[in-house]
PyMOL CGO cylinders between C-alpha atoms (Angstrom):
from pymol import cmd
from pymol.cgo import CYLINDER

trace = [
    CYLINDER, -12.35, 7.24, 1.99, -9.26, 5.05, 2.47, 0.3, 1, 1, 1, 1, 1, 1,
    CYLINDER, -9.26, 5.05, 2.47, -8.39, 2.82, 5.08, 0.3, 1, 1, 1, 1, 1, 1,
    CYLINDER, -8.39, 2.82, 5.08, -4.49, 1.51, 4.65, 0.3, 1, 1, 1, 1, 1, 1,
    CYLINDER, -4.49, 1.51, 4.65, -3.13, -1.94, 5.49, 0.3, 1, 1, 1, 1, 1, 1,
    CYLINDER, -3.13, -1.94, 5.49, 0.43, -1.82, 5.68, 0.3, 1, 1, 1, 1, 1, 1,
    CYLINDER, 0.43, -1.82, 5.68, 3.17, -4.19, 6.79, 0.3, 1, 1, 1, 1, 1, 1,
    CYLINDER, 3.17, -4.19, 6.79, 5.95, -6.07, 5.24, 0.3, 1, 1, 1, 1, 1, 1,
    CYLINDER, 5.95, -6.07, 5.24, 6.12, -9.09, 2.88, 0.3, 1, 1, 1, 1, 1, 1,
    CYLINDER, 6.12, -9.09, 2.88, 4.11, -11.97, 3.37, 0.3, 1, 1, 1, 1, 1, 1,
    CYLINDER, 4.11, -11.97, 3.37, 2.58, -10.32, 6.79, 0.3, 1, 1, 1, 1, 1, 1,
    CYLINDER, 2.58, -10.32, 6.79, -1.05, -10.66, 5.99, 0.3, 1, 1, 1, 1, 1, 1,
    CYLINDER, -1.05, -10.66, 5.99, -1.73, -7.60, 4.33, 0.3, 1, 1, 1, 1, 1, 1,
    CYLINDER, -1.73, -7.60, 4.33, -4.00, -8.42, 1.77, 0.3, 1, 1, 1, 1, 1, 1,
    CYLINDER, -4.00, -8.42, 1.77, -5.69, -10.87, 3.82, 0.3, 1, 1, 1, 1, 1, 1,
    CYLINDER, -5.69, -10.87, 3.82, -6.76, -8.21, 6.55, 0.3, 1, 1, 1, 1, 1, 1,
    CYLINDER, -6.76, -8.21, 6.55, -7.85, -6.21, 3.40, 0.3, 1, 1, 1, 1, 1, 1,
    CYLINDER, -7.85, -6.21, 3.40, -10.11, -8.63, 2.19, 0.3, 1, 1, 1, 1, 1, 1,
    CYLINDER, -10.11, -8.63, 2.19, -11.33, -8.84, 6.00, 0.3, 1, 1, 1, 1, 1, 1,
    CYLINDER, -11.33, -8.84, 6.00, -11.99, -5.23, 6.36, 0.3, 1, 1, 1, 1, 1, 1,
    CYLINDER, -11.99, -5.23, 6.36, -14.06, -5.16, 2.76, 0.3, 1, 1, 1, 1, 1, 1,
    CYLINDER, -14.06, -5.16, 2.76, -15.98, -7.60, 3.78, 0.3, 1, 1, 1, 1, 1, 1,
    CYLINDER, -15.98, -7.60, 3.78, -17.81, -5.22, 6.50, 0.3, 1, 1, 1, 1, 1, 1,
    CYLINDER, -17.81, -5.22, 6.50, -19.07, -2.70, 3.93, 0.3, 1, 1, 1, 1, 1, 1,
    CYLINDER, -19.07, -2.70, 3.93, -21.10, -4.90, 2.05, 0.3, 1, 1, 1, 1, 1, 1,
    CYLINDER, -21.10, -4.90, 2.05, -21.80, -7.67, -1.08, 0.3, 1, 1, 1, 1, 1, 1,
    CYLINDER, -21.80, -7.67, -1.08, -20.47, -5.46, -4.38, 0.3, 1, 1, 1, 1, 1, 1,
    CYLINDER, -20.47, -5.46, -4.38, -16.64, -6.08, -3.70, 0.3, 1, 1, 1, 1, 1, 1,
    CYLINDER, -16.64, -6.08, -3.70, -14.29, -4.62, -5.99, 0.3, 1, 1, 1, 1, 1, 1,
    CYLINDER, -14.29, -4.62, -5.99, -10.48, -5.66, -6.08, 0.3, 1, 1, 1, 1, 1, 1,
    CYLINDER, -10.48, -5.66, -6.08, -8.09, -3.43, -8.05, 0.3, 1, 1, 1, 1, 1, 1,
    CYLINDER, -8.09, -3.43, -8.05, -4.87, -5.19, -8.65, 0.3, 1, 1, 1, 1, 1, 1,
    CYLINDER, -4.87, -5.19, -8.65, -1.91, -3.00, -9.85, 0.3, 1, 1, 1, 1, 1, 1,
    CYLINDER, -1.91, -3.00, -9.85, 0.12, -5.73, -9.89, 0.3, 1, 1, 1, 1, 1, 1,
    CYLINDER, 0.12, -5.73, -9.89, 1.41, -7.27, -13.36, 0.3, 1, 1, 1, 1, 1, 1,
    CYLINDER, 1.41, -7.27, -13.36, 2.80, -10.76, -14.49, 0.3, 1, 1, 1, 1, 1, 1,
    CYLINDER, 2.80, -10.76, -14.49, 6.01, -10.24, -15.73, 0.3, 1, 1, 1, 1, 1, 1,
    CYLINDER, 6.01, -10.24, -15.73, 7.41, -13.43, -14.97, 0.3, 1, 1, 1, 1, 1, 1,
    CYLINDER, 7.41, -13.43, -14.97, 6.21, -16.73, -13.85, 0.3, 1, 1, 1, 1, 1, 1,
    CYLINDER, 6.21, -16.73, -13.85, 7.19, -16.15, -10.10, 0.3, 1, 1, 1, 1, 1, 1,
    CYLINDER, 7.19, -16.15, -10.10, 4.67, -13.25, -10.18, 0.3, 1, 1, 1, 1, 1, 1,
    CYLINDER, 4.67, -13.25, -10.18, 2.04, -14.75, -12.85, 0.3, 1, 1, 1, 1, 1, 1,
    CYLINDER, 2.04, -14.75, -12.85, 2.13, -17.59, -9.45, 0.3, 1, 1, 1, 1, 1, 1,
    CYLINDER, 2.13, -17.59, -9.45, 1.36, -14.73, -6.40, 0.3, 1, 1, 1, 1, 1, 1,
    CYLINDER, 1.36, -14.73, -6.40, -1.34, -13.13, -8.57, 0.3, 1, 1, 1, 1, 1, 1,
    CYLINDER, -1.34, -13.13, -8.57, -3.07, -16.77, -8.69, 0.3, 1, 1, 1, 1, 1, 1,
    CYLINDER, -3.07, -16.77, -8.69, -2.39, -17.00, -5.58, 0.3, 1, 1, 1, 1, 1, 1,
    CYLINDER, -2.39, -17.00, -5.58, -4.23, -13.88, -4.75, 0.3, 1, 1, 1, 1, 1, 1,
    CYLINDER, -4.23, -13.88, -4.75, -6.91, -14.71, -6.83, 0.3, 1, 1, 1, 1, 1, 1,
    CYLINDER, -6.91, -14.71, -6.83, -7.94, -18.23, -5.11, 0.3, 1, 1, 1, 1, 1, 1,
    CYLINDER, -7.94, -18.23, -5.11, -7.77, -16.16, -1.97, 0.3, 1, 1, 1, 1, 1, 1,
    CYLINDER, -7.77, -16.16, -1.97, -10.45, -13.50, -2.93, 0.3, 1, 1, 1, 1, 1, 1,
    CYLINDER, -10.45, -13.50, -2.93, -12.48, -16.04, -4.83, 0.3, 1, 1, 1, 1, 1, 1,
    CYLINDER, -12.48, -16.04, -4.83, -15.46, -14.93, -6.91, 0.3, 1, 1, 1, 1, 1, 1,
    CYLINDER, -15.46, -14.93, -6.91, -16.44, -12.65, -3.47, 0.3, 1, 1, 1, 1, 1, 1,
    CYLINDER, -16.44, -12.65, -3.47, -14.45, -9.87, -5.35, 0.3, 1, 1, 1, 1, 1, 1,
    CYLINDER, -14.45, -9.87, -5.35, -14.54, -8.01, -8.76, 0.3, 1, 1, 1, 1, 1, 1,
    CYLINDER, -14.54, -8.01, -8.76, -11.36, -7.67, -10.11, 0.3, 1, 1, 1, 1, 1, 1,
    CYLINDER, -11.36, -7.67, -10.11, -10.31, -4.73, -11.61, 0.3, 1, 1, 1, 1, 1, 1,
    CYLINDER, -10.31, -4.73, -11.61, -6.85, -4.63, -13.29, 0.3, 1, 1, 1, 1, 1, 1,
    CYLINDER, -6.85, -4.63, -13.29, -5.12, -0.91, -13.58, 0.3, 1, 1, 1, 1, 1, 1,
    CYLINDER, -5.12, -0.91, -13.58, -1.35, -0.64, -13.67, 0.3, 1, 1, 1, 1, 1, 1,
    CYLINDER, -1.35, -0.64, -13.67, -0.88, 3.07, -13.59, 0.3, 1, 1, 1, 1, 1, 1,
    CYLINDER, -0.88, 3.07, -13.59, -4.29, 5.14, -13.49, 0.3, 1, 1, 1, 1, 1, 1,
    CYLINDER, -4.29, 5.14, -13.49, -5.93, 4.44, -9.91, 0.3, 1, 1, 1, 1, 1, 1,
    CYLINDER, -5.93, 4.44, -9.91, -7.54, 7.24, -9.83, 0.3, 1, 1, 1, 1, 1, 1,
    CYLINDER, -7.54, 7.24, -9.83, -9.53, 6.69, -13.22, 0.3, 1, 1, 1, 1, 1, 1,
    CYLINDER, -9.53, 6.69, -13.22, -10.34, 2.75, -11.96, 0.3, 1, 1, 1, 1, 1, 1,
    CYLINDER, -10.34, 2.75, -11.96, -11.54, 4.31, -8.85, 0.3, 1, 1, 1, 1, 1, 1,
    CYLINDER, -11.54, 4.31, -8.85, -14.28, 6.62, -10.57, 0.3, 1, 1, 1, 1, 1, 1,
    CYLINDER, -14.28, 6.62, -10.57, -14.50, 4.18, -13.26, 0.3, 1, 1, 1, 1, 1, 1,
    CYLINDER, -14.50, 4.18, -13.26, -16.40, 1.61, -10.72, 0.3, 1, 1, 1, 1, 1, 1,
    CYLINDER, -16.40, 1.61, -10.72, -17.40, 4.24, -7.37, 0.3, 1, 1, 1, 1, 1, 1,
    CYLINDER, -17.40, 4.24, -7.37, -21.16, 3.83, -8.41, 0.3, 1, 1, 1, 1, 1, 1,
    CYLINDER, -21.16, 3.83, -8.41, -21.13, 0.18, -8.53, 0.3, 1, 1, 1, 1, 1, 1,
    CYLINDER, -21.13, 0.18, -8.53, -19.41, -1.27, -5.57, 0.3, 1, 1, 1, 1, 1, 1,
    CYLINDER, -19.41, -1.27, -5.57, -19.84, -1.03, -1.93, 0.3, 1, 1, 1, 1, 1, 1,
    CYLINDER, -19.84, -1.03, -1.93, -16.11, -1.46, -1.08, 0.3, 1, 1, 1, 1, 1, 1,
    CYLINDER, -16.11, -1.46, -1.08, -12.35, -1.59, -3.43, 0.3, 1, 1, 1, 1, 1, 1,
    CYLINDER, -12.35, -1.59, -3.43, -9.52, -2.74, -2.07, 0.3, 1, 1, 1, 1, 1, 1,
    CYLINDER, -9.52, -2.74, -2.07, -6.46, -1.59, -3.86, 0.3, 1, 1, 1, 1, 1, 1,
    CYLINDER, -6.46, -1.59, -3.86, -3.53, -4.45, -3.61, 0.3, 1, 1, 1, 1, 1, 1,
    CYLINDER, -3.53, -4.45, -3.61, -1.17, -2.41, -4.09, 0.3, 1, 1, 1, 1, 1, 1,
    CYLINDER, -1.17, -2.41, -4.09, 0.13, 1.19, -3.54, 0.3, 1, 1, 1, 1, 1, 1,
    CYLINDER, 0.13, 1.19, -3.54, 4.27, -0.45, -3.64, 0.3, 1, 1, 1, 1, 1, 1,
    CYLINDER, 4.27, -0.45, -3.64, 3.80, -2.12, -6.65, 0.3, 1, 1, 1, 1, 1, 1,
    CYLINDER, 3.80, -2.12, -6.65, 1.78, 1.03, -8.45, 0.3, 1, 1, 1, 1, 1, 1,
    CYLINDER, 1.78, 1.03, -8.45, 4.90, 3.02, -7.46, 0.3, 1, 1, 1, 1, 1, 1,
    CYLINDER, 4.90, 3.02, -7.46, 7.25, 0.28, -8.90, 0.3, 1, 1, 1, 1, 1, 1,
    CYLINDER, 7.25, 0.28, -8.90, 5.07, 0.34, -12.66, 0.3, 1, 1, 1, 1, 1, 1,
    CYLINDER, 5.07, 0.34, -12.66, 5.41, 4.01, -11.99, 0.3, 1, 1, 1, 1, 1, 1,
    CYLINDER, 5.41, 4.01, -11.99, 8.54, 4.14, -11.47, 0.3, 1, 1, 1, 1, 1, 1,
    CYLINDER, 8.54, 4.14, -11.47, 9.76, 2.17, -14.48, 0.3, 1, 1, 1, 1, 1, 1,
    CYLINDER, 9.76, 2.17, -14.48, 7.38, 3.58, -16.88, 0.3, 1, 1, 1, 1, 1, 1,
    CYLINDER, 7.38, 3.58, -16.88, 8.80, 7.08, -16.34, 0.3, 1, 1, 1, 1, 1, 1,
    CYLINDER, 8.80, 7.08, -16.34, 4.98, 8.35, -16.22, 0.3, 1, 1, 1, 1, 1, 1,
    CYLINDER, 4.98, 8.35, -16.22, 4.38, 11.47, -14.82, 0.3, 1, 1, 1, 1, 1, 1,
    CYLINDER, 4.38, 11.47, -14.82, 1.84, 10.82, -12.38, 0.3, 1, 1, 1, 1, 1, 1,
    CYLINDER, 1.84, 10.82, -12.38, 0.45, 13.24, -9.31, 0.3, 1, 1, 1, 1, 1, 1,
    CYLINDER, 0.45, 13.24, -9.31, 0.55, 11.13, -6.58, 0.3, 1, 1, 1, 1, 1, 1,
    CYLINDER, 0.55, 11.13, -6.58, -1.66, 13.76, -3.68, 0.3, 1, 1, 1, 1, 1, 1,
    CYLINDER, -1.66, 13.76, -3.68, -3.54, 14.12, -6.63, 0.3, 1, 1, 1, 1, 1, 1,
    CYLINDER, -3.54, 14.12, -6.63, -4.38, 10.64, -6.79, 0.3, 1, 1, 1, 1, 1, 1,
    CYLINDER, -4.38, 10.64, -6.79, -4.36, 9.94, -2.87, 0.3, 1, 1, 1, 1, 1, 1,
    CYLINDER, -4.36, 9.94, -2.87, -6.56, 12.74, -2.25, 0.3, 1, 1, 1, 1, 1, 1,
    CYLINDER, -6.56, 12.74, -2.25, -9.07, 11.64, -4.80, 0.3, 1, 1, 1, 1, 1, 1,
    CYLINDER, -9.07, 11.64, -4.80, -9.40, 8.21, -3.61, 0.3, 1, 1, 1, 1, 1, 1,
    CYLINDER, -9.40, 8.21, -3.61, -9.89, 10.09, -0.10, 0.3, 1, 1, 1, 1, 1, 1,
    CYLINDER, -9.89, 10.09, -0.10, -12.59, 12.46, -1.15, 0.3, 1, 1, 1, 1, 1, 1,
    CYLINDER, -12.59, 12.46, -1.15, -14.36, 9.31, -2.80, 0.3, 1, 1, 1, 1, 1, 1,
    CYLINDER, -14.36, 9.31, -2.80, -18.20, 8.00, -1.14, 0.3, 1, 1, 1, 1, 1, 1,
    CYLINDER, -18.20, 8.00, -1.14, -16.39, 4.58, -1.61, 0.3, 1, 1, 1, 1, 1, 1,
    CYLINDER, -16.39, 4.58, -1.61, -14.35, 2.84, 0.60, 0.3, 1, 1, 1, 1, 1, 1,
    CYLINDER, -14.35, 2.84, 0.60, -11.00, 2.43, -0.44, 0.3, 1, 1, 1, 1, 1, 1,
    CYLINDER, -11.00, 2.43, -0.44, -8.75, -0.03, 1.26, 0.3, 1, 1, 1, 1, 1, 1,
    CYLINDER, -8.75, -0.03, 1.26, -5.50, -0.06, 0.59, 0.3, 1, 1, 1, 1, 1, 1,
    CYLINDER, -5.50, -0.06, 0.59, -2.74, -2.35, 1.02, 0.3, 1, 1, 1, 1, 1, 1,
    CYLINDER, -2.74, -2.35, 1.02, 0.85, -1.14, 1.05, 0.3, 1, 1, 1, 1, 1, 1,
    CYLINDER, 0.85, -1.14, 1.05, 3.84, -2.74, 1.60, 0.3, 1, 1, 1, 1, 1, 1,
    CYLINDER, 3.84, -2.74, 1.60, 6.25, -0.93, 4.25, 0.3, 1, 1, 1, 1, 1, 1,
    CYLINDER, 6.25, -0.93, 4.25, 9.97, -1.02, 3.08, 0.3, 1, 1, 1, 1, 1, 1,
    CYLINDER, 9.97, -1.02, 3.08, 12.17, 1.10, 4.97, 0.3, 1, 1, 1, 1, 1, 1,
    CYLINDER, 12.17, 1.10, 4.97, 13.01, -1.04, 8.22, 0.3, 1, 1, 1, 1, 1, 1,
    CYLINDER, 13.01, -1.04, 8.22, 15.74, -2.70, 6.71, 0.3, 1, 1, 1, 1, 1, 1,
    CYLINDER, 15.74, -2.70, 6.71, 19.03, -2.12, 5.56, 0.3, 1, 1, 1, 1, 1, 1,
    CYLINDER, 19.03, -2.12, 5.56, 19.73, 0.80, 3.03, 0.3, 1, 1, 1, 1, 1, 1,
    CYLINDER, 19.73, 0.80, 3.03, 19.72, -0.74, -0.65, 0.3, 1, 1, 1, 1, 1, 1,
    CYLINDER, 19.72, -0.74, -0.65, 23.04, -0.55, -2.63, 0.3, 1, 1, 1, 1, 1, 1,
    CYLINDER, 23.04, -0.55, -2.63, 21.60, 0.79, -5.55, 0.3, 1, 1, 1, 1, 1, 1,
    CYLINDER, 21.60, 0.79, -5.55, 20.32, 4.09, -6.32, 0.3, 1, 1, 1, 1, 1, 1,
    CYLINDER, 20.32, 4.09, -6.32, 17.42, 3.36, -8.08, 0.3, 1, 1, 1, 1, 1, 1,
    CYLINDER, 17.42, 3.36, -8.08, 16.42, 0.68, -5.03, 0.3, 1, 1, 1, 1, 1, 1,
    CYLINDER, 16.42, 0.68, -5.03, 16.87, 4.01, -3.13, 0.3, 1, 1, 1, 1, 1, 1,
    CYLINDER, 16.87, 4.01, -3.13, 14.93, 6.25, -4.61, 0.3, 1, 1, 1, 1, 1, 1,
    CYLINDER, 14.93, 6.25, -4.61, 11.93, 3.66, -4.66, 0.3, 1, 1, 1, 1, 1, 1,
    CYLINDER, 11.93, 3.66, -4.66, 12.75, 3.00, -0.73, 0.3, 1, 1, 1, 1, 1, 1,
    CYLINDER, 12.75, 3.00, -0.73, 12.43, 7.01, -0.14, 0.3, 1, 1, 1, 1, 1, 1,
    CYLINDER, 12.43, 7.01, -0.14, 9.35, 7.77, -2.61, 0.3, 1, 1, 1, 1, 1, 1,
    CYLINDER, 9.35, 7.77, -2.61, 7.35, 4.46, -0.97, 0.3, 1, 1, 1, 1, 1, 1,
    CYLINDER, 7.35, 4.46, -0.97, 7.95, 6.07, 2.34, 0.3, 1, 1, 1, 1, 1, 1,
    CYLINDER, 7.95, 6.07, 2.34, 7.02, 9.40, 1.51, 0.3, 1, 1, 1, 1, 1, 1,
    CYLINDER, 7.02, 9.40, 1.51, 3.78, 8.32, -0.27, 0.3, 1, 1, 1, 1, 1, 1,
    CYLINDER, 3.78, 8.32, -0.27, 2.66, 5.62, 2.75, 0.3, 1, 1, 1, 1, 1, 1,
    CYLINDER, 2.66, 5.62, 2.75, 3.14, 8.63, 4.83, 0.3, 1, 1, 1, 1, 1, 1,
    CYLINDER, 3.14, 8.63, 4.83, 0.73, 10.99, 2.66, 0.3, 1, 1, 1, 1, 1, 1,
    CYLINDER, 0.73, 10.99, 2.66, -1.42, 7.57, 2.86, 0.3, 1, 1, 1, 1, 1, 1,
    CYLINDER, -1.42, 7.57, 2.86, -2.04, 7.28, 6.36, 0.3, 1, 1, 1, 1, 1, 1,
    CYLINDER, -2.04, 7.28, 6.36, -2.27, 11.36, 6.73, 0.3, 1, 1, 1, 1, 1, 1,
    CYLINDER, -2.27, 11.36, 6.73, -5.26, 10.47, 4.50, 0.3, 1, 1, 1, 1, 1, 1,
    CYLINDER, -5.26, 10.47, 4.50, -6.75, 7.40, 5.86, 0.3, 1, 1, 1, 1, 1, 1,
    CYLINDER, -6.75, 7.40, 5.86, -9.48, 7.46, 8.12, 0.3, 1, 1, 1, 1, 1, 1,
    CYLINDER, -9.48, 7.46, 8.12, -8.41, 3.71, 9.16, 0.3, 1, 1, 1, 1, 1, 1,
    CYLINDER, -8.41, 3.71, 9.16, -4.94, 2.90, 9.39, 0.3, 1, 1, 1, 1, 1, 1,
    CYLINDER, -4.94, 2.90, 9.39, -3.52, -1.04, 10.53, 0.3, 1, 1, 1, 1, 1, 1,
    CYLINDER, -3.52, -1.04, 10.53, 0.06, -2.25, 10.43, 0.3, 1, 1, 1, 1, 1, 1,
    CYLINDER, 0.06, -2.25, 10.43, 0.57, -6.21, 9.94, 0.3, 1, 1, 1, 1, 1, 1,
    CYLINDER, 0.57, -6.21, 9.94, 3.18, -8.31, 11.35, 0.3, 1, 1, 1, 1, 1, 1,
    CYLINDER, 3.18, -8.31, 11.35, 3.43, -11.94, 11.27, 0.3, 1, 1, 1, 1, 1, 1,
    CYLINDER, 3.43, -11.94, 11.27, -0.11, -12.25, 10.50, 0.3, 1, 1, 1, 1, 1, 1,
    CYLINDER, -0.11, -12.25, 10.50, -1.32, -10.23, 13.21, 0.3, 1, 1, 1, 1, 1, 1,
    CYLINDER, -1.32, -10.23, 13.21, -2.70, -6.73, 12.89, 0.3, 1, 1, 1, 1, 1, 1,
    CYLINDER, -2.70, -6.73, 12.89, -2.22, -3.20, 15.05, 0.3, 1, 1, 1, 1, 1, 1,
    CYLINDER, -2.22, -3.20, 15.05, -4.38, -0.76, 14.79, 0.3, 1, 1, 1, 1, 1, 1,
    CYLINDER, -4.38, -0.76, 14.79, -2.59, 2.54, 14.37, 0.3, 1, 1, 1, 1, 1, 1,
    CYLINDER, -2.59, 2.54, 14.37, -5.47, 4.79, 13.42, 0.3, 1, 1, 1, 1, 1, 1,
]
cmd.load_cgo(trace, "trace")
């Protein structure tokens, strides 16, 4: 099952993730995607961490949600997955090959809860660059195959949420 939790940066995303988790009950997984290239992001991921506190499991899988999702199903009441952008970005730039309905559909057919946190990045100007682009398009694209999926859709904006399925 997956709920999604969209919006842009810094909207309260992840904290109306860790909100919505917190209904389905005490074994709380969190399966970050992101990774700590530099110190700027090393800084957000601590950040992210205090926020959760120990409430939360954390799970770290770069490329292979659909693996971390079966790899922990049986034990946890809830995962949130923070997040589907930044998956797509180590995608992306590791030139994997990866099914993405595949991998959408299989955290949708799973007994446990999924919620995931996306980031939405197309109300802006187009990027100059084509690879910016292409991430832009295929973000879209896959938030759209999200929500088709999701049984529980909200959209954040300046901390506030709106309930859109």
């Amino acid at each position: 099952m997956i709920i999604l939790v969209g919006g842009g940066s810094r909207s309260g995303k992840s904290r109306k993730a860790l909100e919505i988790a917190r209904r389905f009950g005490p074994r709380r997984g969190f399966l970050a995607t992101a990774q700590a290239f530099d110190e700027e992001m090393a800084e957000r991921i601590r950040l992210h961490q205090v926020e959760r506190g120990d409430e939360f499991t954390t799970v770290e899988e770069p490329l292979d949600l659909g693996a971390a999702v079966r790899r922990v199903e049986e034990g946890l009441d809830v995962l949130v997955v923070d997040c589907l952008t930044l998956w797509l970005t180590n995608v992306m730039l590791s030139g994997a090959e990866v099914d993405m309905l595949a991998m959408l559909d299989e955290m949708a057919a799973s007994a446990l809860p999924c919620v995931v946190v996306t980031n939405e990045v197309g109300c802006g100007i187009v990027p100059e660059n084509k690879l910016a682009r292409a991430f832009r398009d295929r973000a879209g694209r896959l938030n759209q195959e999200a929500m088709e999926r999701a049984v529980e859709g909200w959209f954040m904006i300046f901390g506030a949420g709106l309930r859109l399925k």
